[in-house]
C-alpha positions, 0 to 999 in steps of 0.5 A: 412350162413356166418359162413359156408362160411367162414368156406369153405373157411379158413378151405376148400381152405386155405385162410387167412381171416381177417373177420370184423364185424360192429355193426351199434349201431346208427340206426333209428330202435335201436332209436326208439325201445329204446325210445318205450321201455322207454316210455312204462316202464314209462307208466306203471309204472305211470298207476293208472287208467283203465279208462284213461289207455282205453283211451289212448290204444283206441287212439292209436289204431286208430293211427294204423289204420290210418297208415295202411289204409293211406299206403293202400292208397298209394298201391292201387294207380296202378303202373307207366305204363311200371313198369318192374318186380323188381317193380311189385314185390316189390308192390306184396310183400308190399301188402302181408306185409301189410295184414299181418300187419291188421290181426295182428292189428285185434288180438291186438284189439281183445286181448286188449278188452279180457284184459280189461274185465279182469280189469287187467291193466298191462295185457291190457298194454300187449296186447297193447305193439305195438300200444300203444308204437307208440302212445307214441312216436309219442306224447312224442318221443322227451322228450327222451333226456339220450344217455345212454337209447339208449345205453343200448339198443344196447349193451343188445341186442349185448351181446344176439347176441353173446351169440345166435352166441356162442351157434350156434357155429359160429366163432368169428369175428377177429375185432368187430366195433361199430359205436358209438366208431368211430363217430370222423372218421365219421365226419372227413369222411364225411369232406372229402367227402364234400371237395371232392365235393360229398357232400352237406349240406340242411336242414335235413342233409348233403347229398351225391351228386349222380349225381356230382359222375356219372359225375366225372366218378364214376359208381352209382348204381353198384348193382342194375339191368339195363333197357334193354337200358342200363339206370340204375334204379332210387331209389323207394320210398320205398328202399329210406324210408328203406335206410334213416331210420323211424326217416328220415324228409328230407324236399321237394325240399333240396335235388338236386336228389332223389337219394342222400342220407344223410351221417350226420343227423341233431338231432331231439329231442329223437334222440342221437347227437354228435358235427359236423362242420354242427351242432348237428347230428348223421351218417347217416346209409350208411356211418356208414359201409363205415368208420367203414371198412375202418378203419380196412381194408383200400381203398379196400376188398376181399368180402362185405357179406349181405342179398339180401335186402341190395344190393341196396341202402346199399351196393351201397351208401357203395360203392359211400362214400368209392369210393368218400373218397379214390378216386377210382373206386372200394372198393370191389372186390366181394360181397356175398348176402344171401338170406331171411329167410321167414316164412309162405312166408314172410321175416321174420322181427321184424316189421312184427311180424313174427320171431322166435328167436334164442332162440326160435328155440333152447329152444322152439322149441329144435332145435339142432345148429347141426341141424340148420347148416344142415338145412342152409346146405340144401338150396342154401346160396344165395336164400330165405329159408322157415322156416317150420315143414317140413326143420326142419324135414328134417335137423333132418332126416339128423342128425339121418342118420349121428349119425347111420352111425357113430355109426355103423362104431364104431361097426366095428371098435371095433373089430380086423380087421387084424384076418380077411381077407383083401383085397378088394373085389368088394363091397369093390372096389365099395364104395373106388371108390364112396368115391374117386367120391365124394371126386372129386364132392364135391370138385367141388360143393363147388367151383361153388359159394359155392354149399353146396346143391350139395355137402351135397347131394353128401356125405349123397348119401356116407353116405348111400351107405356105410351104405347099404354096411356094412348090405349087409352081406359080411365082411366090410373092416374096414380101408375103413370104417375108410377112409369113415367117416373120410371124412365125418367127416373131411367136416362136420367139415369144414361145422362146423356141427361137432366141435370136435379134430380126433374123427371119427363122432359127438363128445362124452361125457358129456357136460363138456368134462368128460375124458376117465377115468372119464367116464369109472369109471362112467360106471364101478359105473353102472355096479357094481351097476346092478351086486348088483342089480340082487345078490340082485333079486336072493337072494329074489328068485325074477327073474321076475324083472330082464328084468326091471334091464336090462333096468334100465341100458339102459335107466338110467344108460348109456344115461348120460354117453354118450352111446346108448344100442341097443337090437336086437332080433336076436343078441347081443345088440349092444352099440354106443357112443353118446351125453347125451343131445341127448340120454337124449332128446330121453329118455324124448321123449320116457317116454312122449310117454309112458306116453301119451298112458298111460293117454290115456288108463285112458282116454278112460276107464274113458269115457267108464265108465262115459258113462255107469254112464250116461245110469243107473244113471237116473234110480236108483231111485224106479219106484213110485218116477219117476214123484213125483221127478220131479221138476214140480210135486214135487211142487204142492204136494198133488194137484196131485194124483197119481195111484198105479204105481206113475203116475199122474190121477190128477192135481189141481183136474182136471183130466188128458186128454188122450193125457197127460195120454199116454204121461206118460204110454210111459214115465212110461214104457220106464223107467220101462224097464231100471229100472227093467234091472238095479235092476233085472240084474245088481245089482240095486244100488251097481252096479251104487255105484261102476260105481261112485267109478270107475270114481272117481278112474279114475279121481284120476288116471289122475290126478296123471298123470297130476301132475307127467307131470307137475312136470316133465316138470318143 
């Protein structure tokens, strides 16, 4: 979301940005999760028994439990009377978070007792990561004591951000600062606040004094929405819990408001610390931002971006520390807070359980950066977005749109234009003028707080328009055509949904770049070796396999050079440049496809033929053998007699009763009749012979299939 703003707005409006990113690598979460991590890795590795290990994972289970029934607890209690909407909907939402957190408990539990029937304890300690790495560090937490596990931590995942943001094509920011590097400015920062009088030391922390800021002048909280009367909202339970952090034990009573917060906290055991005049401590989160911008860009900024979830109390107390150390009234001028990524209706979040990854998305789940930006593009910056099969297929609806406008204009553009007729005629006045409308509009979009819905709306609207002009028959003027998607490429690219030099559309070519020479000798090796290919199939006087060369060409040859072959059936094949990973990505997908109908058909031929085996096989055996085969008759031998058609008269020397001698006159005849079919009709035994040798060779087919699947999916 960020990165297309800022992109708007250097490469759009012509501002000189100087973009800052902090990196809060000590944090609350980042502390935990690496001292979890530790735990479990040293767990593992000293677990021997299953037994014991059962135990432990049993307890931490109902750790677990505990936590979320006391927390169901604490949101059954009925809200304050006269709770306005902020917090209705804020208990609305926890409520949900906390559903979700007991199914997904109950899965763990579920997939713990699967595991351990297995025996397999490093697969029980798979299923139990979650809770067993609470219980782990709620019981041995505070024996982490190496700063360097805490590091680590933070700087692999901060590398894998970067490494996520390139792909994605976002923008490097111009200065990167991490906390750990300024924790001297954080000391002498919080001094100053102290001396200031905003600041306070107790005993948990050394925290900001709110209400001695309201009363010197100051404006708090700034972000977060008013009572009807004018009164400001106070600090819920909940936002001060997110705000002061999991790791947070502030005593009862230490502090002079609810709403003071800590800027320095003193070190527990398991936590990182560093020298101060207060003692051994570590930032507070708040001020971790406020320094670490200050340094770089100073006692006042343009714009403070952020999620919503941030406006308050974050972004808030940034304010307070920044006012209280400068000694003003206003460090940020404008503030800009996307809205949340929710999946299946709720923030996505990696305490919930509930995210996909960059990685995923990209790897997993092959969605494009092109098509993730157009996705972001598609929904207001400012609002919460679903994460849904649907967006998806939207953006990527979108993308294919885009690639066949492109490609159609190239079309176009390959001949030479100036032997025709130029001029404008009606159609051609229409669309010049609708390329001007939106031009205007987009403009004007993008300037109302950066609506890019509005304004991608308004040239996919270009976009297809243009597209019905060039099939309406008439005689397409190319220079409009080439002024068209040069405004279509030209925004694309300020949106960063193209990132390529002049080029008209999606950038082409290999993924190294080939140069033109490179890649014309590389079509030139195709062409020359389909030339021998079809010399070759007319020496053998072979002709019938030429349809088959033609569309080795299309779909080997070409797709990894970068280029489309389109057949028409009423016209010439028509070629169009593009990405090799896409046109390679299609041809996978179109093989798949191929390839699934194709087991498909085995498939249901090898149920035909299993179900025509299971209606015959019964009765291949001789007819005077039906009751002597069967299990229950077969073991008495000769206590029983049969008559001359093999059915039994006789068992153990008493005769069989007239109810027991029709039940197997009815079963003697019923068999008789599919026998006597079977023998007289369809070939007896070689026809039941070559039913068996079918479904082998069918099941042998599949499995040929499988194979070549899997070996292509690897």
């Amino acid at each position: 979301t960020f990165d297309i703003l800022r992109r708007i707005m250097e490469d759009y409006f012509g501002y000189s940005i100087e973009y800052q990113m902090n990196i809060t690598d000590i944090d609350d979460k980042i502390i935990k999760r690496a001292r979890v991590n530790k735990l479990l890795k040293d767990y593992a590795e000293g677990a021997k028994a299953l037994n014991e290990v059962s135990a432990d994972v049993a307890k931490a289970v109902e750790l677990a439990r505990n936590g979320l029934a006391a927390r169901e607890a604490t949101l059954s209690a009925p809200l304050p009377e006269g709770a306005n909407s902020r917090v209705v909907d804020e208990r609305d939402e926890q409520v949900k978070m906390l559903e979700l957190k007991k199914s997904q408990l109950a899965e763990a539990a579920a997939n713990i007792a699967a595991a351990e029937k297995t025996g397999d304890i490093p697969a029980v300690l798979k299923a139990a990561s979650g809770v067993l790495g609470e219980w782990l560090d709620a019981d041995r937490g505070g024996l982490i004591t190496d700063h360097e596990i805490f590091n680590a931590h933070a700087r692999k995942y901060e590398a894998e951000y970067f490494e996520d943001m390139r792909r994605l094509g976002i923008r490097e920011p111009d200065v990167i600062s991490r906390v750990t590097e300024v924790v001297p400015q954080v000391v002498d920062y919080v001094q100053k606040i102290v001396d200031n009088g905003f600041a306070y030391k107790g005993e948990s922390s050394v925290f900001f004094d709110t209400e001695a800021f309201v009363k010197a002048g100051h404006s708090y909280p700034k972000n977060l929405p008013t009572k009807q009367d004018g009164e400001k909202e106070t600090t819920t339970d909940d936002q001060m819990a997110e705000g002061e952090g999991a790791l947070s034990a502030a005593k009862a009573g230490e502090k002079k408001s609810p709403n003071d917060f800590a800027l320095w906290k003193f070190s527990k055991p398991g936590e990182p610390a560093w020298p101060s005049p207060w003692g051994p401590g570590r930032p507070g989160w708040h001020i971790e931002c406020s320094v670490m911008a200050s340094e770089v860009l100073g006692e006042n900024m343009d714009i403070h971006a952020g999620g919503c979830d941030l406006k308050f109390p974050h972004h808030d107390n940034e304010l307070a520390q920044a006012e209280a150390y400068w000694g003003h009234h206003q460090w940020v001028n404008y503030f800009l807070h996307c809205g949340h990524l929710h999946i299946k209706g709720l923030k996505m979040s990696k305490s919930l359980k509930n995210f996909i990854t960059i990685r995923q998305a990209l790897d997993d789940l092959k969605v494009s950066p092109r098509q993730m930006r157009l996705l972001f593009l598609a929904n207001p910056w400012e609002k919460s977005m679903n994460f849904s099969d649907q967006s998806l297929g939207e953006a990527r609806e979108t993308e294919r749109v885009l690639r066949a406008f492109f490609g159609s204009v190239d079309i176009v553009l390959r001949e030479d234009f100036l032997k025709a007729a130029q001029g404008f005629n009606a159609l051609d006045t229409a669309i010049n003028k609708l390329c001007t409308e939106t031009d205007v509009a987009v403009h004007n979009a993008l300037s109302n707080n950066f609506d890019t819905v509005s304004a991608l709306n308004r040239i996919m609207a270009l976009v297809k328009a243009t597209n019905d002009y060039m099939q309406s028959g008439e005689r397409p003027s190319a220079t409009l055509l080439k002024k068209v998607s040069r405004y279509v490429t030209k925004m694309l690219k300020v949106f960063g949904v193209i990132n390529s030099n002049d080029e008209l559309g999606f950038a082409t070519g290999a993924a190294g770049g080939d140069s033109g020479s490179d890649r014309a000798g590389k079509v030139t090796d195709a062409l020359v070796a389909f030339r021998d290919d079809v010399r070759t199939a007319f020496r053998n006087k072979s002709h019938e396999g030429l349809m088959d060369l033609c569309d080795k060409v299309r779909d080997e040859a070409l797709p990894p050079l970068g280029i489309r072959l389109e057949d028409k059936p009423n016209g010439p094949t028509q070629w169009k440049n593009d990405e090799p990973e896409v046109l390679m990505r299609e041809l996978a997908e179109k093989r798949a496809a191929i390839a699934a109908k194709a087991r498909s058909k085995v498939q249901n031929q090898l149920d035909k033929q299993q179900r025509a085996l299971a209606k015959v096989e019964p009765f291949e055996a001789p007819i005077a053998l039906l009751f002597k085969n069967k299990p229950e008759f077969a073991a008495k031998g000769d206590a029983v007699e049969y008559d001359e058609r093999g059915v039994p008269v006789k068992i153990d020397g008493a005769a069989v009763d007239e109810k027991q001698a029709k039940k197997f006159t009815q079963e003697y005849n019923s068999y008789k009749k599919v026998h006597d079919d079977l023998h007289q009709k369809k070939g007896g035994s070689k026809y039941v012979q070559d039913l068996k040798q079918e479904v082998a060779d069918l099941q042998a087919q599949l499995a040929k299939m499988d194979a070549a699947d899997g070996a292509a999916s690897a």
